[in-house]
py3Dmol code that shows the C-alpha trace and the ligand (Angstrom):
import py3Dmol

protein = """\
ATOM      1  CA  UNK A   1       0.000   0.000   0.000  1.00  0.00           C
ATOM      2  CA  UNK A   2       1.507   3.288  -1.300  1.00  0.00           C
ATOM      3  CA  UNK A   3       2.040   6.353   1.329  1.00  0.00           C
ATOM      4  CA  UNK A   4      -1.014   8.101   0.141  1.00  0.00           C
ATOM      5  CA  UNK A   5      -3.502   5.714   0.215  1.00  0.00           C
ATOM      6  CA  UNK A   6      -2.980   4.728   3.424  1.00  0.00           C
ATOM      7  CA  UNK A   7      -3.146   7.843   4.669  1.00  0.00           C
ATOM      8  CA  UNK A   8      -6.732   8.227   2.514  1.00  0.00           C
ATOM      9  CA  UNK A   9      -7.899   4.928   4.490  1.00  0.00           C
ATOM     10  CA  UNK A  10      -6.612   6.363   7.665  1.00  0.00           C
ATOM     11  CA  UNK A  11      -8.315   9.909   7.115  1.00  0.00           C
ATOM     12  CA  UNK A  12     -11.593   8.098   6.281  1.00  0.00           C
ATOM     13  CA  UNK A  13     -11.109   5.696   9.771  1.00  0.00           C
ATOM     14  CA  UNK A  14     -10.610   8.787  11.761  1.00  0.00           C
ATOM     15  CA  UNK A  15     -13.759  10.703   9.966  1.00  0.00           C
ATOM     16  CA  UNK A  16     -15.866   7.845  10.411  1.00  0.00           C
ATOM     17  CA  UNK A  17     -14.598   6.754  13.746  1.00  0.00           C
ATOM     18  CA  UNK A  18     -15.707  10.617  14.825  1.00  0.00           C
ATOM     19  CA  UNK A  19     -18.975  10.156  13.496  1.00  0.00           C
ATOM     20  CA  UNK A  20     -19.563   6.883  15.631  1.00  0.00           C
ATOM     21  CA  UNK A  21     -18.038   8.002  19.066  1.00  0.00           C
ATOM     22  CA  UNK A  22     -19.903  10.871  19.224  1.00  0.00           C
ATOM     23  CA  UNK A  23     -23.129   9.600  18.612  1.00  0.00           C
ATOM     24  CA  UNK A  24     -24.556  12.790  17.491  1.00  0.00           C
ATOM     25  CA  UNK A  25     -27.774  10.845  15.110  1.00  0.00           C
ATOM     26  CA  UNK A  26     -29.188   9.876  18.122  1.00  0.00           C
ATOM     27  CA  UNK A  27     -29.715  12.899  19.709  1.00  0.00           C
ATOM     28  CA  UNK A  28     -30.508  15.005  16.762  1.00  0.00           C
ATOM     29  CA  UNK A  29     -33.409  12.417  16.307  1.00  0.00           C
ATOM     30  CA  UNK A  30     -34.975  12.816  19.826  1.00  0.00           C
ATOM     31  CA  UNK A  31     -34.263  16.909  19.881  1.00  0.00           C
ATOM     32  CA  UNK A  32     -36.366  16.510  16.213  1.00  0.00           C
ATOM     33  CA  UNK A  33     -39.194  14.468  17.820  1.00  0.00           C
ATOM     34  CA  UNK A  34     -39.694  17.229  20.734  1.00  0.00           C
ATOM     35  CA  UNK A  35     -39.523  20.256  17.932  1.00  0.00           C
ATOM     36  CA  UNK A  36     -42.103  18.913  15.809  1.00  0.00           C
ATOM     37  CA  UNK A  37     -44.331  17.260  18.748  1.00  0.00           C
ATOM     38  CA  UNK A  38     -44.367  21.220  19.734  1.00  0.00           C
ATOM     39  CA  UNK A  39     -45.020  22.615  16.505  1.00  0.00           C
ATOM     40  CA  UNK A  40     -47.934  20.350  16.136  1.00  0.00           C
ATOM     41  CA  UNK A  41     -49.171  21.872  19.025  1.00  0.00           C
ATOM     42  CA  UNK A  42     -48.795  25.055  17.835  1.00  0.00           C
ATOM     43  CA  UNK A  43     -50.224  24.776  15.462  1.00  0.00           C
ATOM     44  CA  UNK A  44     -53.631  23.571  16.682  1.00  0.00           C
ATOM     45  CA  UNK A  45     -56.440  26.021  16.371  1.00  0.00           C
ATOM     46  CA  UNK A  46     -57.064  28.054  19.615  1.00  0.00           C
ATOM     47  CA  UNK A  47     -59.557  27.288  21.821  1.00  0.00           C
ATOM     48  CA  UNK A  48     -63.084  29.327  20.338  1.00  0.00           C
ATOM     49  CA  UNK A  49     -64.065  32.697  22.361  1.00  0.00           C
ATOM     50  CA  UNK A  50     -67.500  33.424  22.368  1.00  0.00           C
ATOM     51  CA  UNK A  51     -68.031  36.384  19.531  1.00  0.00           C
ATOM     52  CA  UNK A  52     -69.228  39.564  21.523  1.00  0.00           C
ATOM     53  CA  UNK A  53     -72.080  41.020  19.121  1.00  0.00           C
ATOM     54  CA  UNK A  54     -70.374  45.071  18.045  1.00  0.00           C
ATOM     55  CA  UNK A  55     -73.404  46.374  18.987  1.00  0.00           C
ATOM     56  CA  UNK A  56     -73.134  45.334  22.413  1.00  0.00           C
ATOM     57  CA  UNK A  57     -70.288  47.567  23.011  1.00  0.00           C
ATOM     58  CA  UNK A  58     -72.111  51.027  24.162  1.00  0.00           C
ATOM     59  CA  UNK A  59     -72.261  53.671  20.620  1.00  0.00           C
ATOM     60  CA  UNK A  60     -71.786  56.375  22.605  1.00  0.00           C
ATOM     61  CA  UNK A  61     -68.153  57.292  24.157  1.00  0.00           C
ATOM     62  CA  UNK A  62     -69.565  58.054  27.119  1.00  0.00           C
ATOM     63  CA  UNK A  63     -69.867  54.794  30.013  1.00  0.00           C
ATOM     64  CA  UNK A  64     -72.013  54.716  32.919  1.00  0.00           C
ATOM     65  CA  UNK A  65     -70.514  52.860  36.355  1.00  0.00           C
ATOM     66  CA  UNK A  66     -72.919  50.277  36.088  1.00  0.00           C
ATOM     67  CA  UNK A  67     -73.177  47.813  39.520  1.00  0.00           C
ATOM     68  CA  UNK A  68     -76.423  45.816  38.592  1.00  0.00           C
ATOM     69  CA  UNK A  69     -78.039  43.993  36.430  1.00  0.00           C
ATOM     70  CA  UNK A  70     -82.282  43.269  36.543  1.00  0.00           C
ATOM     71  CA  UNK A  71     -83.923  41.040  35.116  1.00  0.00           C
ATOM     72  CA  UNK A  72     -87.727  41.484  33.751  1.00  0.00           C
ATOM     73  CA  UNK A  73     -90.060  39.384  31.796  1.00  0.00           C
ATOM     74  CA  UNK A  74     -91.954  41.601  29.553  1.00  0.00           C
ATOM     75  CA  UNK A  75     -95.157  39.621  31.244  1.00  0.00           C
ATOM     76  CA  UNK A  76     -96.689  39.121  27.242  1.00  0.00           C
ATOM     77  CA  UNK A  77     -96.747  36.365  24.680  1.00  0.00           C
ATOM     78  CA  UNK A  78     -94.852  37.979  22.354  1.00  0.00           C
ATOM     79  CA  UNK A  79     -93.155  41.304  21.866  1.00  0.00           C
ATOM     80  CA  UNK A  80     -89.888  42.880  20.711  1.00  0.00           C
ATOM     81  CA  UNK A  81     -87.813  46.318  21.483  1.00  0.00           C
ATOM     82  CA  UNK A  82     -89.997  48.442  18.959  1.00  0.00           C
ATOM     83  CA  UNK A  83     -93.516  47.258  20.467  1.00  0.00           C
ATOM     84  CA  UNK A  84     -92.255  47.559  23.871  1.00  0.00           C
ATOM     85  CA  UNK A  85     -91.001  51.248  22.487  1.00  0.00           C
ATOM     86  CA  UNK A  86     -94.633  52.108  20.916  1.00  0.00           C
ATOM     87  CA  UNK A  87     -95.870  50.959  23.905  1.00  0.00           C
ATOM     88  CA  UNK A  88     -94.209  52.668  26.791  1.00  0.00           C
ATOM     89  CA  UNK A  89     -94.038  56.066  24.478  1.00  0.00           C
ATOM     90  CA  UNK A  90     -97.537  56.185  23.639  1.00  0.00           C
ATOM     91  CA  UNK A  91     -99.011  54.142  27.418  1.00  0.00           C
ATOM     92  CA  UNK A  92     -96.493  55.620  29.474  1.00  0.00           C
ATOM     93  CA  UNK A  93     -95.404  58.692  27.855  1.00  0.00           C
ATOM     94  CA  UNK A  94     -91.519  57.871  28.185  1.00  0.00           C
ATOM     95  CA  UNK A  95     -88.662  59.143  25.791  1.00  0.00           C
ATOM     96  CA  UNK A  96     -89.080  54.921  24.556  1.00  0.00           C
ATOM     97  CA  UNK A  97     -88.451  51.583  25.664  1.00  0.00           C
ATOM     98  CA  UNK A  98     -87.454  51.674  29.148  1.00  0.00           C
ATOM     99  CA  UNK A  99     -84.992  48.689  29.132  1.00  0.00           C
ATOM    100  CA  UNK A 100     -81.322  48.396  27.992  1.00  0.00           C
ATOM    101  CA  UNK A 101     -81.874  44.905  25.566  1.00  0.00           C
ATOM    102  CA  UNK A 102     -84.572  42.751  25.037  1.00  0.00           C
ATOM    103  CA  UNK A 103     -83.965  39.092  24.321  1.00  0.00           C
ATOM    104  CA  UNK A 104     -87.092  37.765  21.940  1.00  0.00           C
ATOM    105  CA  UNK A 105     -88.723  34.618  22.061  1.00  0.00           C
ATOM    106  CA  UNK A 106     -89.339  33.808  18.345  1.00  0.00           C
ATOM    107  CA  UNK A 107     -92.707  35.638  18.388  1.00  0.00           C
ATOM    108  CA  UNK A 108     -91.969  39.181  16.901  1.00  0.00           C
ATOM    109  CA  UNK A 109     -88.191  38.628  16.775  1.00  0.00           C
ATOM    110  CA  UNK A 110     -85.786  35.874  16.188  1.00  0.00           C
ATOM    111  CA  UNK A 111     -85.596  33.418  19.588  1.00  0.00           C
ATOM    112  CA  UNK A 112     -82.582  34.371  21.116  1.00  0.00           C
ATOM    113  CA  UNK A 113     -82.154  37.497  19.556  1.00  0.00           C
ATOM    114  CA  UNK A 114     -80.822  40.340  21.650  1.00  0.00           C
ATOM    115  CA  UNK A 115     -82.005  44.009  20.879  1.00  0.00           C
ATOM    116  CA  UNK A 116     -79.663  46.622  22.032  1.00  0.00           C
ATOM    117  CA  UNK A 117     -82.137  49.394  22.881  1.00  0.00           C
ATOM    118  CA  UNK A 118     -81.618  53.518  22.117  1.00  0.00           C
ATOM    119  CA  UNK A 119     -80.805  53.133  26.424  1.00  0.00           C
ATOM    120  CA  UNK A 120     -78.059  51.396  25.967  1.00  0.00           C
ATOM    121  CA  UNK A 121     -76.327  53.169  23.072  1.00  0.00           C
ATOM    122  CA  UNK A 122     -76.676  56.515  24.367  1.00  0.00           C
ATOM    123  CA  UNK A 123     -76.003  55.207  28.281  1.00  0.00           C
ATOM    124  CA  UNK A 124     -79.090  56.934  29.329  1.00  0.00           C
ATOM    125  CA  UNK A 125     -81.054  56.333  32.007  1.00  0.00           C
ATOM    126  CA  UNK A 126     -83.188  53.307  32.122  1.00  0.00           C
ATOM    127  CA  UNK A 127     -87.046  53.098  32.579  1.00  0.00           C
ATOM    128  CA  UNK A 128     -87.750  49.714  34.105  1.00  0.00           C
ATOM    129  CA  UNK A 129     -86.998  49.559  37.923  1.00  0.00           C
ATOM    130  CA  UNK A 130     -89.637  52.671  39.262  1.00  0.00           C
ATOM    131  CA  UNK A 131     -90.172  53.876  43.188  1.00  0.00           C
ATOM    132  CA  UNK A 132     -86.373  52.068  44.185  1.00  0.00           C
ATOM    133  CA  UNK A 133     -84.427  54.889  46.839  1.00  0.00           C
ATOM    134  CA  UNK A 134     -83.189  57.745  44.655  1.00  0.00           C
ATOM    135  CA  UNK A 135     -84.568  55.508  41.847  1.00  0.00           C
ATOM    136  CA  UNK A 136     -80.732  53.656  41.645  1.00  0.00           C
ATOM    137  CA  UNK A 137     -81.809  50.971  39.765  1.00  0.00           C
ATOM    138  CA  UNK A 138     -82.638  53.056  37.196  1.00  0.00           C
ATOM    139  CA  UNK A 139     -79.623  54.841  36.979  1.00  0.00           C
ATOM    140  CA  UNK A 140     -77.058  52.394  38.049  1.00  0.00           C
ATOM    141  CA  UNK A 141     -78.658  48.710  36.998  1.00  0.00           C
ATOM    142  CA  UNK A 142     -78.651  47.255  33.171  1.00  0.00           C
ATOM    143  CA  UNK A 143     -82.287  46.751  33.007  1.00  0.00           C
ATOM    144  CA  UNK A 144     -83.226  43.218  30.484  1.00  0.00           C
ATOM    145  CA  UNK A 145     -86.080  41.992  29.384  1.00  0.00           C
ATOM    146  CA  UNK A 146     -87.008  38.673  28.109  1.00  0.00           C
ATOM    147  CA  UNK A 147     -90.290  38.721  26.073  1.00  0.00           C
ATOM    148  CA  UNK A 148     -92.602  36.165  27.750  1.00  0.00           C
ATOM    149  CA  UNK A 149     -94.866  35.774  30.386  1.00  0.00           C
ATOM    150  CA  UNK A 150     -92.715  33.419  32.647  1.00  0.00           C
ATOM    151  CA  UNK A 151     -95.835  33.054  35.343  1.00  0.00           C
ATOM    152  CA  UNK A 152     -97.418  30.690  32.380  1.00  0.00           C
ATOM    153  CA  UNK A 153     -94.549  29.472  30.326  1.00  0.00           C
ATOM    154  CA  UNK A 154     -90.668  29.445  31.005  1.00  0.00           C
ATOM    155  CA  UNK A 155     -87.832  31.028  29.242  1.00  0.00           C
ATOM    156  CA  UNK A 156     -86.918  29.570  25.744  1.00  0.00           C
ATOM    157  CA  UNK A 157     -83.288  27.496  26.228  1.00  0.00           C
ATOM    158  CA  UNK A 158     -82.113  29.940  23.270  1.00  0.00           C
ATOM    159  CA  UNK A 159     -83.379  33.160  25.229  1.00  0.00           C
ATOM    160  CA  UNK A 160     -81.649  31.693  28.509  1.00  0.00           C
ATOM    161  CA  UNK A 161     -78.543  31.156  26.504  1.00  0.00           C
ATOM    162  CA  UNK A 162     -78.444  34.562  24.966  1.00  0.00           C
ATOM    163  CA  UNK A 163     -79.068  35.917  28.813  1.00  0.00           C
ATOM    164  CA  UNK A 164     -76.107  34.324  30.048  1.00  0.00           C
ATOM    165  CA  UNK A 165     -73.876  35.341  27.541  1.00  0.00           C
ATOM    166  CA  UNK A 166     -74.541  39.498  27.773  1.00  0.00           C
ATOM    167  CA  UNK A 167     -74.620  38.927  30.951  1.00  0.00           C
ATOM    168  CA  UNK A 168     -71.079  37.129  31.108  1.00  0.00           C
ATOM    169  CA  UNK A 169     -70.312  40.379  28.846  1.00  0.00           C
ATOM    170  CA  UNK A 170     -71.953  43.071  31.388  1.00  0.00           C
ATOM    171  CA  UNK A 171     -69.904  41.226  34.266  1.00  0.00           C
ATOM    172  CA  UNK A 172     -66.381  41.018  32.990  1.00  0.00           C
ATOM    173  CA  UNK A 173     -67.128  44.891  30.955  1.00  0.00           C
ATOM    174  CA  UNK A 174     -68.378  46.461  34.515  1.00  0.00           C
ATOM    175  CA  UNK A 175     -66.870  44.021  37.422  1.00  0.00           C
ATOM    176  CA  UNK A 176     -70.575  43.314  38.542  1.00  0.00           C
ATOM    177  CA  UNK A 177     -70.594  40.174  41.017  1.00  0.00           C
ATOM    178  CA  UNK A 178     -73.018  37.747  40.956  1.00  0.00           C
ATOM    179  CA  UNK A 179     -74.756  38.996  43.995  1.00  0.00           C
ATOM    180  CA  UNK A 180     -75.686  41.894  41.846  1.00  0.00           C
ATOM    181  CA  UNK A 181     -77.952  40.027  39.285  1.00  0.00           C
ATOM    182  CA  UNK A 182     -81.307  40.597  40.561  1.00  0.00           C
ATOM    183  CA  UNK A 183     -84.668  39.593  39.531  1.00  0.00           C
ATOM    184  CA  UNK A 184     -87.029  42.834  39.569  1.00  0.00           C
ATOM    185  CA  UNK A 185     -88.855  41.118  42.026  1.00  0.00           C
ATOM    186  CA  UNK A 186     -85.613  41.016  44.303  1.00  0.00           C
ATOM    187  CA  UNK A 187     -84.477  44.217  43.760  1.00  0.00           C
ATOM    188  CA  UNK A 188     -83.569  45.789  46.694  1.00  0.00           C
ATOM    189  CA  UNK A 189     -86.164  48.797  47.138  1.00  0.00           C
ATOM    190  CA  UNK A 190     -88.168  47.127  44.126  1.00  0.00           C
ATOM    191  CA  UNK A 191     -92.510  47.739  44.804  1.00  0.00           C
ATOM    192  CA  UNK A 192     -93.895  44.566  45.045  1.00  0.00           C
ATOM    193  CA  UNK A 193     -94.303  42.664  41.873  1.00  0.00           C
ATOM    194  CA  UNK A 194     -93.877  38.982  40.221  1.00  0.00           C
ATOM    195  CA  UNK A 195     -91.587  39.699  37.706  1.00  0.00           C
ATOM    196  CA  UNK A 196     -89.766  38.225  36.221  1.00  0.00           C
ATOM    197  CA  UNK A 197     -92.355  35.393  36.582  1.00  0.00           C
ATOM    198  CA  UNK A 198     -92.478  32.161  38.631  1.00  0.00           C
ATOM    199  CA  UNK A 199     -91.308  29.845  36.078  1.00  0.00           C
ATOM    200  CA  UNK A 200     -87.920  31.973  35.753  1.00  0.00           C
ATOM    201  CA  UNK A 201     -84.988  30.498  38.310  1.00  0.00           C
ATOM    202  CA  UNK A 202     -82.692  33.119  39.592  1.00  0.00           C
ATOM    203  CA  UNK A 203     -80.777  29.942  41.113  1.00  0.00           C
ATOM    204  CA  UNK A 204     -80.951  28.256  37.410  1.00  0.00           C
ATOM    205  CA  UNK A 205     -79.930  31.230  35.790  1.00  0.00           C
ATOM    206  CA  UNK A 206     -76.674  31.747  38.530  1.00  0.00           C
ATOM    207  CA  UNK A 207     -75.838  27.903  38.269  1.00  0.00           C
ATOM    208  CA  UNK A 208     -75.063  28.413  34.763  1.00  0.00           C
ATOM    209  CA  UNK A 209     -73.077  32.047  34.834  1.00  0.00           C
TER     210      UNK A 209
END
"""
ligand_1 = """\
1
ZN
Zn -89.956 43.930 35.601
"""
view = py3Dmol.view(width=600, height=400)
view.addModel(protein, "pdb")
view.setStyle({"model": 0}, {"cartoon": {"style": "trace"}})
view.addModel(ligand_1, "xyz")
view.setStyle({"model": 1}, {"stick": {}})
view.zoomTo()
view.show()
């Protein structure tokens, strides 16, 4: 064997002997299975958030401090925002509809469908929660009615499900605490009255927020 090839034979020992002692394949291979276990994770979609209606977001850039939320039933078989509007303009004489949303039961609007009343875009006021101390329901509770008359029939599932989601919304938008969600009926300073009807479950309702 000439000078030079041993040397080749040698050089390609040595190379290949480096190869095998260090053992890099090995690792490469397990450092490779991590990476792309990872970036299959990253790659999965992210978990869905519920999509907040735009027009829940008040229109107007002015945002009352609300603390409250009551609940009515609008104590009728059917109904929407603009009959309960003609109504409590032309019965009552009131600037309109004296709640914040309505949530319809598949009679006059969609079921499940949430208004968002003239109340609630221009933060005014509301209309719904009459003779309370300084009237502060009115001016410091979110004031929603579901369209039904809950002492004969209950809420529709898709009416309680569009409840809890505004008022998941109302909550995390205005740090209002459970013990906050009232029923008109439980209102503190409320007059006497039924609403919002036997067959609706404060407890229900709070079981599911
Ligand atoms: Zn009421």
């Amino acid at each position: 064997m000439s000078r030079g090839i041993f040397l080749f034979y040698s050089c390609l020992l040595i190379l290949g002997g480096c190869i095998y002692k260090d053992e890099p394949m090995p690792k490469i291979m397990h450092d490779y299975g991590l990476s792309s276990s990872v970036s299959k994770e990253l790659v999965k979609p992210a978990k869905t958030l519920p999509v907040i209606p735009k027009d829940w977001w008040p229109s107007s850039k002015f945002e009352r401090k609300w603390i409250a939320i009551v609940i009515h039933h609008s104590g009728t078989k059917n109904g929407s925002l603009a009959i309960f509007d003609k109504w409590h303009k032309e019965g009552n004489h009131w600037e309109g509809v004296g709640y914040d949303f309505v949530i319809g039961n598949g009679t006059n609007t969609n079921n499940g469908e949430v208004e968002v009343t003239f109340r609630w875009n221009d933060q005014k006021v509301g209309a719904h929660c009459g003779g309370t101390y300084r009237n502060w329901a009115n001016k410091e509770a979110i004031g929603i009615c579901l369209v039904g008359n809950f002492n004969k029939t209950s809420p529709t599932g898709r009416q309680l499900a569009s409840l809890v989601k505004l008022i998941r919304f109302l909550q995390s938008r205005y740090g209002i605490s459970e013990s906050r969600i009232y029923g008109h009926n439980t209102t503190p300073g409320a007059r006497a009255t039924d609403c919002p009807g036997k067959k609706f479950s404060m407890a229900k309702l709070k079981s599911t927020l």
